[in-house]
C-alpha positions as CSV (number, residue, x, y, z in Angstrom):
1,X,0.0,0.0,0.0
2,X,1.0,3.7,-0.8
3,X,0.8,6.0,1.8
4,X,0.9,9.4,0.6
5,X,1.0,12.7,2.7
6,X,3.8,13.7,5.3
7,X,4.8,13.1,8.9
8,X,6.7,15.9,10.9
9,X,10.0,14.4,12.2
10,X,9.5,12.5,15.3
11,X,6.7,11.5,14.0
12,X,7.2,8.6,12.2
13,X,5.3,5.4,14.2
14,X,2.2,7.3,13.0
15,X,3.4,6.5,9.2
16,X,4.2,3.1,10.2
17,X,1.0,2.4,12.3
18,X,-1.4,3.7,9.2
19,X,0.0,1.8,6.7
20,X,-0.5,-1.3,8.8
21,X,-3.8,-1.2,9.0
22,X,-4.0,-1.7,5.5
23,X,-2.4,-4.5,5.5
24,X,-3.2,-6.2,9.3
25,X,-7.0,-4.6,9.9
26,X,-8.2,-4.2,6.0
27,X,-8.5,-0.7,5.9
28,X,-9.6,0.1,2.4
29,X,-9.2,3.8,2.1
30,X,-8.7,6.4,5.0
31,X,-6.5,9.7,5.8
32,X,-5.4,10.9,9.5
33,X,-4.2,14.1,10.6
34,X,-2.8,15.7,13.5
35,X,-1.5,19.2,14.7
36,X,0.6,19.8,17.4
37,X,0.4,23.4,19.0
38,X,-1.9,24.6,15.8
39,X,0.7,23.0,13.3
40,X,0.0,20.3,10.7
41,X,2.4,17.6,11.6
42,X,1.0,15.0,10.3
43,X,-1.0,14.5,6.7
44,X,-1.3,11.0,5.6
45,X,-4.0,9.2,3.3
46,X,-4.2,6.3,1.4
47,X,-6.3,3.9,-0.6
48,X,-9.6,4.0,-2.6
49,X,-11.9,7.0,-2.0
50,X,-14.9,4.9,-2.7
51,X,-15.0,1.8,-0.7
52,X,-16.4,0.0,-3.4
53,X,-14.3,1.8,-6.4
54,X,-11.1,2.0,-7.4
55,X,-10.3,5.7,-8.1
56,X,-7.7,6.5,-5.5
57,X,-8.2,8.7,-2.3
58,X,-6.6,12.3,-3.2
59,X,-6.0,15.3,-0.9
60,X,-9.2,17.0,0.2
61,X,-11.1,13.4,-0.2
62,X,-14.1,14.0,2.3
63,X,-16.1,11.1,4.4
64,X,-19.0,11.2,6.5
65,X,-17.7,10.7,9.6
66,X,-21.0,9.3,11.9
67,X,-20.9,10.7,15.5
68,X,-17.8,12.2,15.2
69,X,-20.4,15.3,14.1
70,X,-21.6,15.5,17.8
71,X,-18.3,17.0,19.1
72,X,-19.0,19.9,16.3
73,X,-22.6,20.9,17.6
74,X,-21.1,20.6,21.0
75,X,-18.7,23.3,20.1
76,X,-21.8,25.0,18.7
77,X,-23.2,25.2,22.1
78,X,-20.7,25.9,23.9
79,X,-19.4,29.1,22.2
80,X,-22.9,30.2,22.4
81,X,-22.5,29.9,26.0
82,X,-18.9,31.6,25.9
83,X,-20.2,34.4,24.1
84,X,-23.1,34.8,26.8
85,X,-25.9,33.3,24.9
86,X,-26.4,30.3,26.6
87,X,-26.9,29.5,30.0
88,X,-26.0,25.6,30.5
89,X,-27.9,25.5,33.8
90,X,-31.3,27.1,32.2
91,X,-34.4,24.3,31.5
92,X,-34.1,24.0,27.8
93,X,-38.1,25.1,27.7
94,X,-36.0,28.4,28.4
95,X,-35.5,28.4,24.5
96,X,-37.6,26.0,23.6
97,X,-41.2,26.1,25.0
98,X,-42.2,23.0,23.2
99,X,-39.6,21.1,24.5
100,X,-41.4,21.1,28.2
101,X,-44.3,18.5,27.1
102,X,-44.3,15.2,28.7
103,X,-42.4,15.4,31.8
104,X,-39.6,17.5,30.6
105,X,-39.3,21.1,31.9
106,X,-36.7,20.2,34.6
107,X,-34.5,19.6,32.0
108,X,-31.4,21.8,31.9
109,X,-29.4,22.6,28.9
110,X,-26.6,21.0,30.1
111,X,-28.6,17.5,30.4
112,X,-28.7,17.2,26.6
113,X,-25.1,17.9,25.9
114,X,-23.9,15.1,28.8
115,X,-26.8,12.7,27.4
116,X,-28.9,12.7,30.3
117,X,-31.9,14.3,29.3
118,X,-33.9,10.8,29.1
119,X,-34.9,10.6,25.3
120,X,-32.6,8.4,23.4
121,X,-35.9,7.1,21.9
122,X,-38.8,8.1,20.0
123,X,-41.7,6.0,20.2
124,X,-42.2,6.6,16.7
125,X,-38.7,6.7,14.4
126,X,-39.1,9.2,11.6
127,X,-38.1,7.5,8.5
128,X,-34.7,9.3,6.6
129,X,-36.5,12.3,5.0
130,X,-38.8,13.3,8.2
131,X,-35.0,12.9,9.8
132,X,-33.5,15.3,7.2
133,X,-37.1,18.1,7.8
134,X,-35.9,20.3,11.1
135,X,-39.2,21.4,11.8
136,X,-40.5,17.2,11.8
137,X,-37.6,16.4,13.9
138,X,-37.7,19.0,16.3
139,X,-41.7,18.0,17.0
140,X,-40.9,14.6,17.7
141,X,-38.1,15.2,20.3
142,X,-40.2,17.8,21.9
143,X,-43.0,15.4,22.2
144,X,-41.4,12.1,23.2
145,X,-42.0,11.3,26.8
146,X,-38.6,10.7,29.0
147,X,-37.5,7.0,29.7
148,X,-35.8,7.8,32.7
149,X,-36.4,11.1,34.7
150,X,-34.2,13.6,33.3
151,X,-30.8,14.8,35.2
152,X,-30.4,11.2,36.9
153,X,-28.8,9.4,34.0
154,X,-26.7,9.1,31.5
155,X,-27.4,7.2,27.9
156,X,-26.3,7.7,24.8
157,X,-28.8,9.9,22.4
158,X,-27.1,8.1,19.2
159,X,-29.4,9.8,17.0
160,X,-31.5,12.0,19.0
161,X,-28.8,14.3,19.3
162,X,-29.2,15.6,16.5
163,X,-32.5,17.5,17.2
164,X,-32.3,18.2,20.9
165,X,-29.0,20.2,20.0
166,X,-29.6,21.7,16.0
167,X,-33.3,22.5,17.3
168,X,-31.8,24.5,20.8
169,X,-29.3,26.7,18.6
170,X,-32.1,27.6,15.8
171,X,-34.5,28.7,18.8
172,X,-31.3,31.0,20.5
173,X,-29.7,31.9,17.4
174,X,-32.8,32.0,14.3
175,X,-30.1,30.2,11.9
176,X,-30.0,26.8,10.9
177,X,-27.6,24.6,12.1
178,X,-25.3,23.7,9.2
179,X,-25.3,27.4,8.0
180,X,-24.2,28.8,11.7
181,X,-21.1,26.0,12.2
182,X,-19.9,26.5,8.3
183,X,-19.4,30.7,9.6
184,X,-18.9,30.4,13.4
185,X,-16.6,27.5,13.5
186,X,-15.6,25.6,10.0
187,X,-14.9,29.0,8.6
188,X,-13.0,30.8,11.3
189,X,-10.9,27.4,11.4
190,X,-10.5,27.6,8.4
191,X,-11.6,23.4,7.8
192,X,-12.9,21.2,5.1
193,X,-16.4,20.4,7.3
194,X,-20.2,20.4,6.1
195,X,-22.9,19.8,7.7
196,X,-25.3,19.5,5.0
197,X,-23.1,19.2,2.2
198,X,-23.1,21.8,-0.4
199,X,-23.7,20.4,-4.4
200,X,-20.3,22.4,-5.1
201,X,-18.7,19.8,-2.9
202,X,-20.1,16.8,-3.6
203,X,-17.4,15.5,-6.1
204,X,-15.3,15.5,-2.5
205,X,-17.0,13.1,-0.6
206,X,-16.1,9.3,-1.2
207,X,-19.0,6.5,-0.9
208,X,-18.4,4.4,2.4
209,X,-19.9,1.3,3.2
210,X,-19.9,-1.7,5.7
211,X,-16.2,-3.3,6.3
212,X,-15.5,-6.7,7.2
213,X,-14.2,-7.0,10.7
214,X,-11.4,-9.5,11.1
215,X,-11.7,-11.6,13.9
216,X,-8.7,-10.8,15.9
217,X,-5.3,-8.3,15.1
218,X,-2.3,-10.0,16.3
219,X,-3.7,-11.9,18.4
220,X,-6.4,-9.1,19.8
221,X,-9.8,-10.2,20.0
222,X,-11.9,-7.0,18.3
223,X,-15.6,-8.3,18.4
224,X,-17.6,-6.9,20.3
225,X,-19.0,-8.3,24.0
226,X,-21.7,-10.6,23.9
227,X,-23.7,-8.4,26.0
228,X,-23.3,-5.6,24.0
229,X,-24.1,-7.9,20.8
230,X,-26.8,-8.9,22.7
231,X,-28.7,-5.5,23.1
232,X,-27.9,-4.2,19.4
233,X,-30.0,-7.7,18.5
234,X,-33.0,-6.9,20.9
235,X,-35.4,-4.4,19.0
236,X,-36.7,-3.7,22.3
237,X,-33.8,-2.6,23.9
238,X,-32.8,1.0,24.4
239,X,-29.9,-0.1,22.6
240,X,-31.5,-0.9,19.3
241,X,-34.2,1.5,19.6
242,X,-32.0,4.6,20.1
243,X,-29.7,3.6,17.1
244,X,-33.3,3.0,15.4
245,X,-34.9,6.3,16.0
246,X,-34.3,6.9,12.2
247,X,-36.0,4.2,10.3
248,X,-35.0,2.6,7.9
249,X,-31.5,3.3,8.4
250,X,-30.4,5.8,6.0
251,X,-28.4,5.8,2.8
252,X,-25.3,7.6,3.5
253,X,-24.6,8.1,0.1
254,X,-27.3,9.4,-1.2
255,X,-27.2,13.3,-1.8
256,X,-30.8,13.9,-0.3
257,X,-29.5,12.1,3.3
258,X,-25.6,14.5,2.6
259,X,-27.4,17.4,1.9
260,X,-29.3,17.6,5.1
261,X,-28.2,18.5,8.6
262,X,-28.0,16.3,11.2
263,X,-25.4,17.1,14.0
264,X,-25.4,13.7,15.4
265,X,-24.8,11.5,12.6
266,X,-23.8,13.2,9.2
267,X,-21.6,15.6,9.2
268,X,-19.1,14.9,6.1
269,X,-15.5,16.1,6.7
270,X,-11.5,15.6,5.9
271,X,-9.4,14.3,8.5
272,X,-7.3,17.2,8.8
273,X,-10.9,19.3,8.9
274,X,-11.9,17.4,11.8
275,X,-7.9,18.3,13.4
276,X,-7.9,21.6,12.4
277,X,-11.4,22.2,14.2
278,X,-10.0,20.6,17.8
279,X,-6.5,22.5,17.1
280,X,-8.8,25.4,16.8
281,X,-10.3,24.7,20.0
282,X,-7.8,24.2,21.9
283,X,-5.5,27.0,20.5
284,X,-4.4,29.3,17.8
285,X,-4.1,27.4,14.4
286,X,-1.2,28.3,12.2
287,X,-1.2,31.4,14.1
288,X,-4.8,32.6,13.2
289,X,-8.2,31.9,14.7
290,X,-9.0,30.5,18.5
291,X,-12.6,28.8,19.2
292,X,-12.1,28.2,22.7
293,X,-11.3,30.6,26.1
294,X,-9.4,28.1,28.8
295,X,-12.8,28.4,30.6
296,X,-14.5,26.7,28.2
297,X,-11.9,23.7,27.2
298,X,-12.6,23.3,31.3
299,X,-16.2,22.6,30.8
300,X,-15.8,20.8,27.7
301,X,-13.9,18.3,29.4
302,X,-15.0,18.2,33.2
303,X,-17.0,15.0,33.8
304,X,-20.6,15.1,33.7
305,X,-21.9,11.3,33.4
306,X,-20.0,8.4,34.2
307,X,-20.6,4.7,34.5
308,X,-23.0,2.0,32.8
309,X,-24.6,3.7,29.7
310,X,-28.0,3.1,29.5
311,X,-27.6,2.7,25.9
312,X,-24.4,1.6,24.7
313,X,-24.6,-1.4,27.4
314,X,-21.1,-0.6,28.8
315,X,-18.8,2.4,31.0
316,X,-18.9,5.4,29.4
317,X,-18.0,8.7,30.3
318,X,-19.0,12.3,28.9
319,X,-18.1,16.1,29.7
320,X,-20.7,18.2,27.7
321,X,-21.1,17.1,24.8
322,X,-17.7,14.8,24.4
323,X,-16.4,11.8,25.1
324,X,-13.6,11.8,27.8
325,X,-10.7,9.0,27.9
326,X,-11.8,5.7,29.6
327,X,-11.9,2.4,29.1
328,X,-14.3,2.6,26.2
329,X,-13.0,5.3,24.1
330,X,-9.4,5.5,24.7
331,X,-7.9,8.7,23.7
332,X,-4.6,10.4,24.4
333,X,-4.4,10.9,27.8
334,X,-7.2,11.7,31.1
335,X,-7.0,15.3,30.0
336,X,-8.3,14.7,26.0
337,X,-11.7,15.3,24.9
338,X,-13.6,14.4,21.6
339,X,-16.0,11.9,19.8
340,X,-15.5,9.2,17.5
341,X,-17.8,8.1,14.7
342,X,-19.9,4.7,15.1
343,X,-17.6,2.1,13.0
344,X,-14.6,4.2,12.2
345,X,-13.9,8.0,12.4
346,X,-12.0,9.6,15.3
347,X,-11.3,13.3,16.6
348,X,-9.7,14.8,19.3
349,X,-8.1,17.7,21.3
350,X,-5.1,17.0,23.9
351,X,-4.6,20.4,25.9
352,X,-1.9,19.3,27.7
353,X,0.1,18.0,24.8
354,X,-1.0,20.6,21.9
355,X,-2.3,17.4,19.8
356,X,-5.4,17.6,17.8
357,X,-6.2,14.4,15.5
358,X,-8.7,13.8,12.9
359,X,-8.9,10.3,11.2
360,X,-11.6,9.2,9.2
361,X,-12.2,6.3,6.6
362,X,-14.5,4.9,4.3
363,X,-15.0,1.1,5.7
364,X,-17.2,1.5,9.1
365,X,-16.8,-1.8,11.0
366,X,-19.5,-2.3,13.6
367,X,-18.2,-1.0,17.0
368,X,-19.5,2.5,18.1
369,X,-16.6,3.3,20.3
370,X,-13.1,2.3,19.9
371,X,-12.4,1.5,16.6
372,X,-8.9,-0.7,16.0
373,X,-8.0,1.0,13.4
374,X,-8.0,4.8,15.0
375,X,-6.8,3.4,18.4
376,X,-3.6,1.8,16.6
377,X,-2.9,5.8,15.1
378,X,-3.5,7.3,18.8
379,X,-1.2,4.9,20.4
380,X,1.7,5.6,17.4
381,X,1.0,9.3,18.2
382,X,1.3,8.6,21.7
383,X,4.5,6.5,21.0
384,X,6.2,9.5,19.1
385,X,5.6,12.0,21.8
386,X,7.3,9.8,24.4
C-alpha cells in the first residue's frame, strides 16, 4: 500500500502504524491528521476514496464521519455559552417552549449535551427524509415522553442528538444549524467540514460502506462483547431503539441524506478538517483563529456522566457534549476530549500536549466506540511523543 501525505520528524510510528492497518486490519481507504500546538504535523491518506471503487483517495477526499459530528454541535453550544448566549444551567423550555411537554421542563441545557436528558428514543422513528425536515424532527423530540427522569442518568442519544441540539441553537440563534457551524466554527478554522453538504462539494465526498471486521489483530480479540451484541439484537432494547430512531437506516450516500443536517450522525469532513477544528479549540491554528477561552476547554472536558450507559450497554463517560478517555473510548491521555464516529472515524483535542487528530475512513466496521483501526494511530501518536 502507498501512503501518501507527510509526517513531521518525530513523528514517524504514525506513518508506520497507518499503513498497517491496511495490511493487518483491512482498511480500504482512510487519511489521518494531526497538529501539534496549531501546526500540521501529520497529513497521511491512502487507498480508494470509494469503498467500493477503485479511483484512489486524493488530498481534500471528504467522508462522512457518523458521530464524530456530535463533538461539532457541541462546540456549537458551547461558544454560544462563551459568548453569553447560553446558559447551561437554564431548563431548555428556556429556548424551547415545546420542549417542556411530557415530563420534561426540569431539563437543563446541560442535560442534553452530557446525554442525560432521558430521550434516546422516540416511540415513533421518523423515516430518513422526516429525519433530514428540522421542523418534523424538532416535533418529535419535543413530544417524546422521557424514559428515565431527566438529570439522573446518562445514555447515549445516538441519534437523537441531532435535534435536541440543531433545534436549541435555531431557537437562540434563528439560523439553521449547518449554515451557523460553516461561519462560526468551520470557517473561522478555516476546515474542510459540512454539515449539509453543499452540491459544489459533492465531487469530495467518497461512498463508504460496511467493512469486514477480522476476527482478531495480532492476536487481539476485536468483536464486540456478547452483551453488547446482545442489546444491538433486541429491537426492544434501548440499545437498538435509540440507534433506530431513524428508520429505515439511511443511505449515507445518497445526496438527499448529505445534503441535510444532522449534527449527530452526518456531518461529512477531511481528516485534517476534523484536526484543524480541535486545534482550533484548543488553540491558535497556524497562528490565526482560537474557538475556545481556557474556561470553556474546562467545561468541555469536566466529567458530567460516568458509569453503565443506558444505551451503549457498557462504562462510558461524557463532559458536555464529548467523550472523555476511559476504558471505552481511549484517547490520548485523562485530560483529551472528543468523539468518534460509530464504525470508524476519530477526533480529538489534547490540551496538555497541543495534539489535535482527525482520522476518518470509508469502511465502518461495527463498534461505536473504539475502533482498531483509530486506536492503533492514537497509540503511534502517543508512541512519538514519548
Amino acid at each position: 500500500m502507498d501512503v501518501n501525505g507527510t509526517v513531521a520528524e518525530g513523528f514517524e510510528p504514525v506513518r508506520e502504524a497507518f499503513a498497517a492497518n491496511f495490511t493487518r486490519l483491512g482498511e480500504r481507504g482512510a487519511a489521518v491528521a494531526v497538529y501539534r500546538d496549531g501546526h500540521r504535523v501529520v497529513d497521511l491518506w491512502a487507498g480508494t476514496r470509494d469503498i467500493d471503487g477503485t479511483a484512489p483517495w486524493e488530498p481534500g477526499t471528504a467522508q462522512i464521519v457518523r458521530s464524530a459530528t456530535k463533538g461539532v454541535a457541541a462546540a456549537a453550544l458551547l461558544l454560544l455559552h462563551q459568548r453569553g448566549e447560553l446558559d447551561l444551567d437554564a431548563p431548555v423550555g428556556t429556548y424551547w417552549p415545546e420542549f417542556k411537554a411530557a415530563g420534561k421542563d426540569r431539563t437543563r441545557v446541560w442535560h442534553l449535551l452530557a446525554h442525560r436528558a432521558g430521550v434516546p428514543v422516540l416511540d415513533r422513528p421518523l423515516t430518513p427524509a422526516e429525519a433530514a425536515d428540522p421542523d418534523l424532527g424538532a416535533a418529535a423530540v419535543a413530544a417524546q415522553a422521557p424514559v428515565w427522569e431527566p438529570g439522573t442518568d446518562h445514555g447515549y442519544h445516538a441519534q437523537t442528538y441531532s435535534w435536541l441540539t440543531g433545534e436549541l441553537l435555531r431557537r437562540v440563534t434563528g439560523r439553521p444549524v449547518g449554515e451557523w457551524v460553516a461561519e462560526e466554527i468551520a470557517g473561522p478554522a478555516g476546515a474542510d467540514l459540512w454539515l449539509g453538504l453543499p452540491e459544489a462539494e459533492r465531487a469530495r465526498a467518497g461512498r463508504v460502506g460496511r467493512a469486514e471486521t477480522p476476527e482478531t489483530a495480532g492476536g487481539l480479540k476485536i468483536r464486540p462483547k456478547r452483551a453488547v451484541a446482545d442489546a444491538y439484537a433486541d429491537p426492544d432494547s434501548l440499545t437498538r431503539r435509540a440507534f433506530a430512531a431513524i428508520t429505515p437506516l439511511p443511505d449515507e450516500n445518497d445526496p438527499g441524506y448529505r445534503a441535510a443536517a444532522l449534527p449527530a450522525s452526518n456531518g461529512i469532513a477531511t481528516a485534517d478538517g476534523l484536526a484543524r477544528i480541535y486545534a482550533a479549540l484548543i488553540g491558535e491554528v497556524d497562528g490565526g483563529t482560537r474557538l475556545f477561552t481556557p474556561d470553556t476547554i474546562e467545561l468541555a472536558r469536566t466529567e458530567r456522566s460516568a458509569g453503565p450507559d443506558r444505551v451503549l450497554v457498557t462504562g462510558t463517560r461524557f463532559g458536555l457534549g464529548y467523550m472523555l478517555h476511559g476504558a471505552a473510548s481511549p484517547l490520548l491521555s485523562p485530560g483529551s476530549f472528543g468523539h468518534p464516529g460509530r464504525g470508524g472515524a476519530l477526533a480529538f483535542a489534547d490540551p496538555e500536549s497541543g495534539i489535535a487528530f482527525g482520522y476518518v475512513t470509508n469502511g465502518f466496521r461495527t463498534s461505536v466506540t473504539a475502533d482498531p483501526r483509530a486506536q492503533a494511530l492514537v497509540r503511534a501518536v502517543r508512541a512519538a511523543l514519548a
